[in-house]
C-alpha positions as CSV (number, residue, x, y, z in Angstrom):
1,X,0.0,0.0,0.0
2,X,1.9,3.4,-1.2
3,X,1.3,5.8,1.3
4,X,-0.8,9.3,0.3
5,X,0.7,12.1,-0.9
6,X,-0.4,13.7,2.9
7,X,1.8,10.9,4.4
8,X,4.5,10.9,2.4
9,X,4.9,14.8,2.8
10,X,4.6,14.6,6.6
11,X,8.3,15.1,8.7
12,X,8.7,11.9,11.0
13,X,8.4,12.2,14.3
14,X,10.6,10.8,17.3
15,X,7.3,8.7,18.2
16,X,7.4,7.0,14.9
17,X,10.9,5.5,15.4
18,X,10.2,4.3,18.6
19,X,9.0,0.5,19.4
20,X,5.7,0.1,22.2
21,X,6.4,-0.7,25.9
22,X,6.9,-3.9,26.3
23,X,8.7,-3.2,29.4
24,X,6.4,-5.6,31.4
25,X,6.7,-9.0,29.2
26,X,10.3,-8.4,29.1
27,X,10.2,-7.6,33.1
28,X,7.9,-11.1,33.6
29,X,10.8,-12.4,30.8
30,X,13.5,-11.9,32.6
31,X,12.8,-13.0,35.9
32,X,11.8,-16.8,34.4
33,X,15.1,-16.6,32.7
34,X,16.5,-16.0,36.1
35,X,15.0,-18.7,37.8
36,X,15.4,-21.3,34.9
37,X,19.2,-20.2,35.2
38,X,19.0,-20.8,38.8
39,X,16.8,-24.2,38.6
40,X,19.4,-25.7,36.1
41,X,22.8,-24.7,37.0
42,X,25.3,-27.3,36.4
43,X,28.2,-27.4,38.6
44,X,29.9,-30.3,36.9
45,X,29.7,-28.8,33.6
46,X,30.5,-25.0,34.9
47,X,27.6,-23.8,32.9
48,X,23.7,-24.8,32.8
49,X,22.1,-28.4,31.6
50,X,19.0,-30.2,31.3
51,X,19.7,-33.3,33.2
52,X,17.5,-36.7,32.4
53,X,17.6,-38.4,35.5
54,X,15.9,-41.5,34.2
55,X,17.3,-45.1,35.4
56,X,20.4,-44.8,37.1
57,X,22.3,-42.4,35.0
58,X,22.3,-38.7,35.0
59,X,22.1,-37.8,31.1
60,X,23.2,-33.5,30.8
61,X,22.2,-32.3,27.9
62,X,24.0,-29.1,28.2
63,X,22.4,-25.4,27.2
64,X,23.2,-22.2,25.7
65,X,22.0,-18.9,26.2
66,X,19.7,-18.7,23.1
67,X,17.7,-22.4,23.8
68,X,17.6,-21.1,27.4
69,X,16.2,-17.6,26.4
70,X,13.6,-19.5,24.3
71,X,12.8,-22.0,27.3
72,X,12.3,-18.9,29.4
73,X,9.8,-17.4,26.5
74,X,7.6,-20.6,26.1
75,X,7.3,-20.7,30.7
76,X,6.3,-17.1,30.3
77,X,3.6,-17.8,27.4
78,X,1.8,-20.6,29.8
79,X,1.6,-18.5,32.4
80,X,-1.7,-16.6,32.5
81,X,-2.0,-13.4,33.1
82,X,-4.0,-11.3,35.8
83,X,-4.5,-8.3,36.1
């Protein structure tokens, strides 16, 4: 869609340029990010893992900070939200 000749004529503003608040869902974000860092913490591999603790071996699968970023995204989008 081209924009109108109105539009196109019109001086940007600072407001165009600048992204909404998402201050809160980055907020609720970060602190499951925190706490998944926390939860998982692996001192053996000096760094974070998923351990599978089934039969009698410990399997660590360890993470990085993008799949844990993601992990921390997909807890935040099953939690509902009041308010």
């Amino acid at each position: 869609m081209k924009p109108t000749a109105n539009q196109s004529k019109r001086k940007r503003r600072r407001e165009d340029d600048i992204p909404p608040d998402t201050s809160t869902e980055n907020d609720t974000q970060l602190k499951a990010y925190k706490q998944l860092e926390s939860a998982i913490r692996c001192e053996l591999h000096h760094g974070h893992c998923f351990v599978d603790r089934t039969g009698s071996i410990d399997n660590h699968r360890c993470l990085d900070h993008s799949e844990m970023t993601l992990w921390a995204k997909k807890i935040v989008s099953l939690v509902p939200v009041y308010g």
